[in-house]
DOMILO-906012 format. One record per residue: residue in one letter; x, y, z of N, C-alpha, C in turn; residue number from 1. Coordinates in nm, 2 decimals. Last residue first. Layout:
<logu type="a" n_X="X" n_Y="Y" n_Z="Z" ca_X="X" ca_Y="Y" ca_Z="Z" c_X="X" c_Y="Y" c_Z="Z" seq="NUM"/>
...
end
This chain:
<logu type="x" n_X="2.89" n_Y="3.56" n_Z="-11.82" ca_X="2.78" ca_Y="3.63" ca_Z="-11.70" c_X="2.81" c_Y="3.67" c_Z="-11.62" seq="74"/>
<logu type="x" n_X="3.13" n_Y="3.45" n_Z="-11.90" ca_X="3.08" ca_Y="3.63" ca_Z="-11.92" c_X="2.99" c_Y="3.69" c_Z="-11.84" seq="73"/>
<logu type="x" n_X="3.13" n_Y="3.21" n_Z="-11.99" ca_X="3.20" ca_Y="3.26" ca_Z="-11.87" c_X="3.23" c_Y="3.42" c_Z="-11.83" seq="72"/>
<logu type="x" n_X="3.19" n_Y="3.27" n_Z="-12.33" ca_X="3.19" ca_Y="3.14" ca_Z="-12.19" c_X="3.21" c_Y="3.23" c_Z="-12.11" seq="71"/>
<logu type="x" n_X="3.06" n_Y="3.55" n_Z="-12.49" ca_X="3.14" ca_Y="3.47" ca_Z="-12.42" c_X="3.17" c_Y="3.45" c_Z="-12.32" seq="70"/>
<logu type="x" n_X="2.88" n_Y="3.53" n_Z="-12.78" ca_X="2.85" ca_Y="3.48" ca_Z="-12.69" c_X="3.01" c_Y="3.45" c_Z="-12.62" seq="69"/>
<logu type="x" n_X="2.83" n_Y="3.83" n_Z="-13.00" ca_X="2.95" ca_Y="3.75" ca_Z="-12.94" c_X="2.95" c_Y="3.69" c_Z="-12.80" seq="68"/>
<logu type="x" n_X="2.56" n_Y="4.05" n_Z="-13.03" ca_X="2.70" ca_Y="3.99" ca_Z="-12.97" c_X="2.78" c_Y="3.88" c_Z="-12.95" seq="67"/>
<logu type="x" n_X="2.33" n_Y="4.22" n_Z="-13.22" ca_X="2.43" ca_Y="4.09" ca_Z="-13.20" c_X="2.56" c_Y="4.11" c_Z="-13.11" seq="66"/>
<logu type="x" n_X="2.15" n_Y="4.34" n_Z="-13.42" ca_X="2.22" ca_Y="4.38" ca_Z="-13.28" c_X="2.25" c_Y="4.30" c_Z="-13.23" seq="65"/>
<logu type="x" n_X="1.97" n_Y="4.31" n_Z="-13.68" ca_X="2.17" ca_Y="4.30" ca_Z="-13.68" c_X="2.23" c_Y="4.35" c_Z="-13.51" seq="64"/>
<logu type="x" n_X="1.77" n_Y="4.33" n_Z="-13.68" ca_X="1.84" ca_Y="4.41" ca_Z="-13.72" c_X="1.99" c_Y="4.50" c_Z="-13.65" seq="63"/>
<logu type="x" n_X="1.71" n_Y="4.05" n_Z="-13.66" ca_X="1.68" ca_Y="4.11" ca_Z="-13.76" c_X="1.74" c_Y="4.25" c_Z="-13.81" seq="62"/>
<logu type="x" n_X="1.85" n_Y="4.03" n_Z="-13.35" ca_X="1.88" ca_Y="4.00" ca_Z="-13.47" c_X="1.87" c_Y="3.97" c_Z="-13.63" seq="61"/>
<logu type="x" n_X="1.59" n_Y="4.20" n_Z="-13.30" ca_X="1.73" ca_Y="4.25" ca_Z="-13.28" c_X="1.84" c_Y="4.13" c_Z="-13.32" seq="60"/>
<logu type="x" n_X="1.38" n_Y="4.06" n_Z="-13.30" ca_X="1.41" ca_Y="4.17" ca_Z="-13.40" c_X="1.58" c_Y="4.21" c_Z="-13.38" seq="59"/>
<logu type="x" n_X="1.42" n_Y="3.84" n_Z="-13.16" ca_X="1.39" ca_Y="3.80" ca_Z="-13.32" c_X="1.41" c_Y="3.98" c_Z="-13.33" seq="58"/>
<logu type="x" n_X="1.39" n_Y="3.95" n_Z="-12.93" ca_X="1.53" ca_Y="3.89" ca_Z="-12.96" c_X="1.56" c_Y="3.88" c_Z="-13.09" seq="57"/>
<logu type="x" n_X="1.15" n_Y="4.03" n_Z="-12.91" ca_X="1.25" ca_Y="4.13" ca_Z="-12.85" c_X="1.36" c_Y="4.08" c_Z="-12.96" seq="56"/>
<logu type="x" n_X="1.03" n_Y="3.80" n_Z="-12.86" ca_X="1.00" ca_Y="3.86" ca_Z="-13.01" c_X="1.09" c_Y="3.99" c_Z="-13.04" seq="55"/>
<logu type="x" n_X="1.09" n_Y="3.73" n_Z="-12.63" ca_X="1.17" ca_Y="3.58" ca_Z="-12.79" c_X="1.14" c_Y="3.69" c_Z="-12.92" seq="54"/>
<logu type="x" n_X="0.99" n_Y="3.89" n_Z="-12.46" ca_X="1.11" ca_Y="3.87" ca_Z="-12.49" c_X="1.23" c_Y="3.83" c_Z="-12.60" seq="53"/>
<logu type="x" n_X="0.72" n_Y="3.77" n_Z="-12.52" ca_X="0.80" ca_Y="3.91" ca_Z="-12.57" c_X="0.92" c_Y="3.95" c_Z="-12.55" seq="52"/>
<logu type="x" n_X="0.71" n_Y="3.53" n_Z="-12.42" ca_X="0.71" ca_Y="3.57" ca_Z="-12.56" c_X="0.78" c_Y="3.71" c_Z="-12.61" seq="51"/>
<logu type="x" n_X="0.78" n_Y="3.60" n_Z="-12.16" ca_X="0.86" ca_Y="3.51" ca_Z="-12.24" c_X="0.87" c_Y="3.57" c_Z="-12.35" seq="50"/>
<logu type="x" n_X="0.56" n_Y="3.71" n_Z="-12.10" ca_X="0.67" ca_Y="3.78" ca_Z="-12.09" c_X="0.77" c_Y="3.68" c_Z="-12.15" seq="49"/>
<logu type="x" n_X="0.34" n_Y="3.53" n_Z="-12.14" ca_X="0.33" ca_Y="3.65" ca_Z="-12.20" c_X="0.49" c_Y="3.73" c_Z="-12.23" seq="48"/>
<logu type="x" n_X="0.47" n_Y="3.23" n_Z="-12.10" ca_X="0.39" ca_Y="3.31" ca_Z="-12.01" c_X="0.42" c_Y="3.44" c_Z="-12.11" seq="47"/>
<logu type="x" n_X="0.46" n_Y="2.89" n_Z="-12.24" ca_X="0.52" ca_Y="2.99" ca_Z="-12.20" c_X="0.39" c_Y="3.09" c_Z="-12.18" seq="46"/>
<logu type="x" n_X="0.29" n_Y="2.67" n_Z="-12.32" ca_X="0.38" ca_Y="2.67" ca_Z="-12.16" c_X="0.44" c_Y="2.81" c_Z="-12.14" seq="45"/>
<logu type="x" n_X="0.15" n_Y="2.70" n_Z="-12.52" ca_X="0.12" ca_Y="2.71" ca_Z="-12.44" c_X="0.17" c_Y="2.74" c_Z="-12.28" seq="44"/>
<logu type="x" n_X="0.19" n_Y="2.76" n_Z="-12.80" ca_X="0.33" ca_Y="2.75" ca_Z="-12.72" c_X="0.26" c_Y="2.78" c_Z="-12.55" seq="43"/>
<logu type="x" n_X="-0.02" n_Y="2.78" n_Z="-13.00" ca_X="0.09" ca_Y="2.71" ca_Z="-13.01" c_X="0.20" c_Y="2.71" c_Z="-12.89" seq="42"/>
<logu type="x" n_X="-0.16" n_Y="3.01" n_Z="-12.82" ca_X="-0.17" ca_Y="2.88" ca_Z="-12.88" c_X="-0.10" c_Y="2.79" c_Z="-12.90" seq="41"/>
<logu type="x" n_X="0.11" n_Y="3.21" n_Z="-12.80" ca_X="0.02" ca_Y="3.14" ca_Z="-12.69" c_X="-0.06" c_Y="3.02" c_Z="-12.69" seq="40"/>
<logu type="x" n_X="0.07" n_Y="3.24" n_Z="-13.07" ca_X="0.19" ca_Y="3.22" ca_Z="-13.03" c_X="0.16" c_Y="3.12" c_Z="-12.90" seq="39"/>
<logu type="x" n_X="-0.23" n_Y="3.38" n_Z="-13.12" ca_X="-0.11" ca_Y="3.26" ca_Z="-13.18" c_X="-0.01" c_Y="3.21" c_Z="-13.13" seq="38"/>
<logu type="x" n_X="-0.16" n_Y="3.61" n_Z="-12.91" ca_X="-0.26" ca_Y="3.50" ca_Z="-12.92" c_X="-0.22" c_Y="3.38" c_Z="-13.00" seq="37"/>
<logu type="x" n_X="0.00" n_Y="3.80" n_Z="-13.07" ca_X="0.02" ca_Y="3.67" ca_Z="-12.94" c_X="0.00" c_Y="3.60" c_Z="-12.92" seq="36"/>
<logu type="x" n_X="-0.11" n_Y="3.82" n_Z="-13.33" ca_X="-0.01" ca_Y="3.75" ca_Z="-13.32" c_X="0.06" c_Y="3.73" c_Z="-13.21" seq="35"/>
<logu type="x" n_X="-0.37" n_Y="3.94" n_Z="-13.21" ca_X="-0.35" ca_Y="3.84" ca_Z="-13.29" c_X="-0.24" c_Y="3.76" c_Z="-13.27" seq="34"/>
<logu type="x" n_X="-0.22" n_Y="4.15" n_Z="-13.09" ca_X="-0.31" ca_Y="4.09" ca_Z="-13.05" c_X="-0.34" c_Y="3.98" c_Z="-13.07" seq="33"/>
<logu type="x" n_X="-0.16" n_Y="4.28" n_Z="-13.33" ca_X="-0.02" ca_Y="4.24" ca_Z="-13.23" c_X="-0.12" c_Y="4.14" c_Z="-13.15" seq="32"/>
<logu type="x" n_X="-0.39" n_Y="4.33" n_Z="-13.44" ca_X="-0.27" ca_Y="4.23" ca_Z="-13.56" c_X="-0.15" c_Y="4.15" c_Z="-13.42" seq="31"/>
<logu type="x" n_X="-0.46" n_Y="4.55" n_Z="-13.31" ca_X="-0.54" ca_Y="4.42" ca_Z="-13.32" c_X="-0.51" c_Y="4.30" c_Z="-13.37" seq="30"/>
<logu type="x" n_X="-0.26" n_Y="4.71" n_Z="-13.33" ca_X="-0.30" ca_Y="4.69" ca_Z="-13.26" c_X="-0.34" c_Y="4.57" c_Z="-13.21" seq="29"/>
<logu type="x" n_X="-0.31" n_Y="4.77" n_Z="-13.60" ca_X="-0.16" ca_Y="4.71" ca_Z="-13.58" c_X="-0.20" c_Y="4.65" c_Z="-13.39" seq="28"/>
<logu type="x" n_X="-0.59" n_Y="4.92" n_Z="-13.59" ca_X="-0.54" ca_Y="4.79" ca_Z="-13.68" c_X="-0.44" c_Y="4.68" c_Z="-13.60" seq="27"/>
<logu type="x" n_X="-0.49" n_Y="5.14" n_Z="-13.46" ca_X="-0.59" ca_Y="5.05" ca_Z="-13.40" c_X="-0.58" c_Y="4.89" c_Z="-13.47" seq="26"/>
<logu type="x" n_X="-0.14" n_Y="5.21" n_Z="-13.46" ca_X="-0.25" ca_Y="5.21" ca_Z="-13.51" c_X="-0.38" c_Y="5.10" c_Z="-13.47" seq="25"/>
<logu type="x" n_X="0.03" n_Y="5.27" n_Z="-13.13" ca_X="0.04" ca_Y="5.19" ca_Z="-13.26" c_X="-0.12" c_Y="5.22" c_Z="-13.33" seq="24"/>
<logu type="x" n_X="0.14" n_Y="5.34" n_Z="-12.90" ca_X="0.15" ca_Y="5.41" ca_Z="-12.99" c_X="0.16" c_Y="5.35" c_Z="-13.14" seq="23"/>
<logu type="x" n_X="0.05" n_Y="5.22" n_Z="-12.67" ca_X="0.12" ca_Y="5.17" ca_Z="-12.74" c_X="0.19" c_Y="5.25" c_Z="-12.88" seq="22"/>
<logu type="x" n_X="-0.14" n_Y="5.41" n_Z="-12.61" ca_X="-0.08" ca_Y="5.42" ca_Z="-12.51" c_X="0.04" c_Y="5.36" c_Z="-12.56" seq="21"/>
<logu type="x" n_X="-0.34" n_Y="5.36" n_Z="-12.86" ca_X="-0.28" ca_Y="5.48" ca_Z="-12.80" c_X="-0.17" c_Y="5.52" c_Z="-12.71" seq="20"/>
<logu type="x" n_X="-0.42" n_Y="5.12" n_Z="-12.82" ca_X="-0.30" ca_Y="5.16" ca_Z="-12.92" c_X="-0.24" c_Y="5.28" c_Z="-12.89" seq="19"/>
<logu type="x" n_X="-0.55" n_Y="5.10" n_Z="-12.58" ca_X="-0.41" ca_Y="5.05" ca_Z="-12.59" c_X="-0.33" c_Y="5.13" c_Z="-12.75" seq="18"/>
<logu type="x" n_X="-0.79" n_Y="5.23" n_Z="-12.69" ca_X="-0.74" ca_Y="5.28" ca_Z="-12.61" c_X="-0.54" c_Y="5.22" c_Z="-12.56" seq="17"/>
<logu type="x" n_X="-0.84" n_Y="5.09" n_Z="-12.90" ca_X="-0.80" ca_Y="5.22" ca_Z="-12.92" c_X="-0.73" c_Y="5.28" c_Z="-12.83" seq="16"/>
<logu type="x" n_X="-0.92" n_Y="4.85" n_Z="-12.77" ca_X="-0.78" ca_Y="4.86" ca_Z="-12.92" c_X="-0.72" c_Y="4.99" c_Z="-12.90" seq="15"/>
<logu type="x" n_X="-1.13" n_Y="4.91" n_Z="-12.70" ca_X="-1.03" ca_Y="4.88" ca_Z="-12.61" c_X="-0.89" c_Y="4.89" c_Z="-12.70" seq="14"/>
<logu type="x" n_X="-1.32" n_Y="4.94" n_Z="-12.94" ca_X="-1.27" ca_Y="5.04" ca_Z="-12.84" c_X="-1.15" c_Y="5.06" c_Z="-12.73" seq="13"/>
<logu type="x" n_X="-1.28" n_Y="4.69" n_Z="-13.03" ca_X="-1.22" ca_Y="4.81" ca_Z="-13.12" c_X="-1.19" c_Y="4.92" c_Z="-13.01" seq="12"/>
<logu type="x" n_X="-1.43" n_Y="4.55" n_Z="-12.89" ca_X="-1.30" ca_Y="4.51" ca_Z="-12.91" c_X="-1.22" c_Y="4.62" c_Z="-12.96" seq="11"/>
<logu type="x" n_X="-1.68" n_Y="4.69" n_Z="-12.85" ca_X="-1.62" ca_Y="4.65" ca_Z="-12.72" c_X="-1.45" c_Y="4.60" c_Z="-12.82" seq="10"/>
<logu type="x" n_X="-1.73" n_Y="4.64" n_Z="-13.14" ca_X="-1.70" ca_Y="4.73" ca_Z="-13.09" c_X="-1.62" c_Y="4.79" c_Z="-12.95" seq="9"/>
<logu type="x" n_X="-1.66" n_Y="4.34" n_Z="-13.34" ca_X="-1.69" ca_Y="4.38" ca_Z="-13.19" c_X="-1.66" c_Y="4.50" c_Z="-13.14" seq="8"/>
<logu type="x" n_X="-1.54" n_Y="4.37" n_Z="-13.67" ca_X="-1.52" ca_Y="4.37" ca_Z="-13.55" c_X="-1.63" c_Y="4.41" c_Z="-13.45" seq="7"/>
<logu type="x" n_X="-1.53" n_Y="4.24" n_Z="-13.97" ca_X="-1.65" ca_Y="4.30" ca_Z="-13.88" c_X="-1.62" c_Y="4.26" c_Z="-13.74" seq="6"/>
<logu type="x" n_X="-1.28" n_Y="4.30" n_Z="-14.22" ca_X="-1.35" ca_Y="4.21" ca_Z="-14.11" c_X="-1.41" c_Y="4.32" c_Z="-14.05" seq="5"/>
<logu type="x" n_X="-1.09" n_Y="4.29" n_Z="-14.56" ca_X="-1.22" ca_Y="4.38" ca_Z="-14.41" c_X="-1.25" c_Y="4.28" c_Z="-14.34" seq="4"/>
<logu type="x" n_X="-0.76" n_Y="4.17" n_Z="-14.54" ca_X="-0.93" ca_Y="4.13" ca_Z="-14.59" c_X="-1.00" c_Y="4.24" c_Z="-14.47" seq="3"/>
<logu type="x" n_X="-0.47" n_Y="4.28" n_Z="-14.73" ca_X="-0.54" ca_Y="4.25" ca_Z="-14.66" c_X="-0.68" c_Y="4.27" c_Z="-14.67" seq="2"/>
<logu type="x" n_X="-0.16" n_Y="4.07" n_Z="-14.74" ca_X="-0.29" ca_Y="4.10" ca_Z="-14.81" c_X="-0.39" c_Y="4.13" c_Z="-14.70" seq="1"/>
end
């Protein structure tokens, strides 16, 4: 669902400029932003690159890219 909010222009404009680069809508932008930020909250110990990693992981076995962990393979 979604609610209008009154953003910070300084925030929007920087959005723009990353989404751009990210190739994401300014919104989606400000949503990913968000939903670090949460993460980082709650999961204080870990470092940016973690997270994106774990969120790497969560999609790719959402969509099904999976392997067969085996012992002694590293």
């Amino acid at each position: 669902m979604g609610i209008p909010v009154t953003l910070d222009n300084e925030l929007v404009n920087v959005a723009r400029a990353y989404s751009s680069v990210e190739s994401r809508s300014v919104p989606k932008q400000i949503e990913h932003w968000a939903k670090i930020g949460r993460i980082v909250e709650e999961n204080p110990d870990l470092n940016y690159h973690a997270i994106r990693e774990m969120l790497l992981g969560l999609e790719d076995i959402k969509n099904g890219n999976l392997e067969e962990y085996q012992p002694g393979s590293l």
